[in-house]
Structures are given as structure tokens and as C-alpha cells.
N, C-alpha and C positions, 0 to 999 in steps of 0.2 A: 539615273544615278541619284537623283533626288530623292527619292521612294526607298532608297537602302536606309539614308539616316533615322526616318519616321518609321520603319517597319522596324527598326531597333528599337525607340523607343517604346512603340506598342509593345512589342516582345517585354523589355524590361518593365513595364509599369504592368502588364500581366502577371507577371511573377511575382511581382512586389504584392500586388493584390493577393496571391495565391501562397507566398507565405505569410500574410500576417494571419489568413483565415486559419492555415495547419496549423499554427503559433498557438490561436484560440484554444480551436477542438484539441488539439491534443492535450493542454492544461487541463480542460473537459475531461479529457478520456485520463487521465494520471489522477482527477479527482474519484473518477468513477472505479478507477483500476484501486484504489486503497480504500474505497466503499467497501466494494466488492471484496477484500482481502479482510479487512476489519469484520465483514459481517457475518464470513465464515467459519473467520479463528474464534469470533466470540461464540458461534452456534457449536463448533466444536470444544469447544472447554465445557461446555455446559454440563457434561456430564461431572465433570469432577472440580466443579468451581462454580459458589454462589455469583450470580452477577459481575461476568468476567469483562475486561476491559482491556480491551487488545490497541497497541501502539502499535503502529504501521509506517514501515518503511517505506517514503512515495512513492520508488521505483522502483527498488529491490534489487535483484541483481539480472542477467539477460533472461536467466529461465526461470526462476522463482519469485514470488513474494515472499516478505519476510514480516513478522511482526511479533512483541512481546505483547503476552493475555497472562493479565493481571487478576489474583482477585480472592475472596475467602475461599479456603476449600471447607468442602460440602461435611458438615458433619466435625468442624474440628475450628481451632482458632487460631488466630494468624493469615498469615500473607502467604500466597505461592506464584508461581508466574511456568509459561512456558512459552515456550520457540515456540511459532504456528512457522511452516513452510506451505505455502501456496505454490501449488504446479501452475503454470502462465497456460501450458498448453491445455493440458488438462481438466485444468478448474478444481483441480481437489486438493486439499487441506490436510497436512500431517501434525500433528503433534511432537513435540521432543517429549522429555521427561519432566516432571516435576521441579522446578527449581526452589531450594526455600527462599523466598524473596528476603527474609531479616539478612543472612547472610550474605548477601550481592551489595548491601548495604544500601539501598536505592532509597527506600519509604527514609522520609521525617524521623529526625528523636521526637517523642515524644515529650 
């Protein structure tokens, strides 16, 4: 009967061990998971936006990334911005439409 109390403990101090490490790596994997969403929305704008600069939602929601890509458009002056959606499962990256970023009101007076 004595070996139940101790075999408890082990059991709990195993655990305890095993979640502070998920705790770590998964902070890890949510840094890695808005890399990976930021680095795509910006490669995707690039066709229609000078040096675009995507905000990233750190979790997004269960199936999607989400992120706002900021930035000149190509050929023209002012600000634009667009939805980037990120498929989780898939890995691929959608664009919304053009947003004019003056009008959302977001940028600085100048």
C-alpha cells in the first residue's frame, strides 16, 4: 500500500514535467505558425504592393491564419492594405481585395 502513494507522485511530477515542456514548444510552434503566415501574405502581395508588411493574428482562428499586409501599391501613391487568409491545412494563402488603407482610418495624420 505504500507504493500507491509514491507511484502517484511519480505519475504527477511526470506530468508536471510534460506540461511545462508543451507549454515551451507550442509558444515555439504559435511563433513559428505567424512566421510562416506573415511570410506568405507578404510574398503574396508582392505582386501588387511595394514592400508589403503583413500583421498577423498569432492564432487565428481553428482553420485559418489571418493577417493584415500593409503597403505602397506598385505604381501609384498612398497606402492599401489587404486580408491575407492562410489555409492551416493546406498552407496556401488567399488574398481579399484591396482595401484603401486612408479610409479605414489606421495610418498617422500627418
Amino acid at each position: 500500500m505504500a507504493r500507491l502513494p509514491i507511484l502517484r507522485m511519480i505519475v504527477i511530477a511526470g506530468l508536471l514535467a510534460t506540461s511545462d515542456t508543451a507549454s515551451a514548444s507550442s509558444g515555439d510552434a504559435w511563433k513559428d505558425f505567424a512566421a510562416e503566415v506573415q511570410g506568405k501574405c507578404e510574398m503574396a502581395a508582392r505582386a501588387q504592393v511595394e514592400l508589403p508588411h503583413a500583421v498577423v493574428d498569432p492564432f487565428g482562428s481553428e482553420s485559418f491564419g489571418v493577417a493584415l499586409v500593409t503597403g505602397k501599391p506598385k505604381g501609384a501613391n498612398g497606402f492599401v492594405s489587404y486580408f491575407c487568409i492562410y489555409d492551416k491545412k493546406t498552407k496556401e494563402v488567399e488574398l481579399g481585395t484591396e482595401l484603401e488603407t486612408e479610409r479605414m482610418h489606421i495610418l498617422p495624420e500627418e
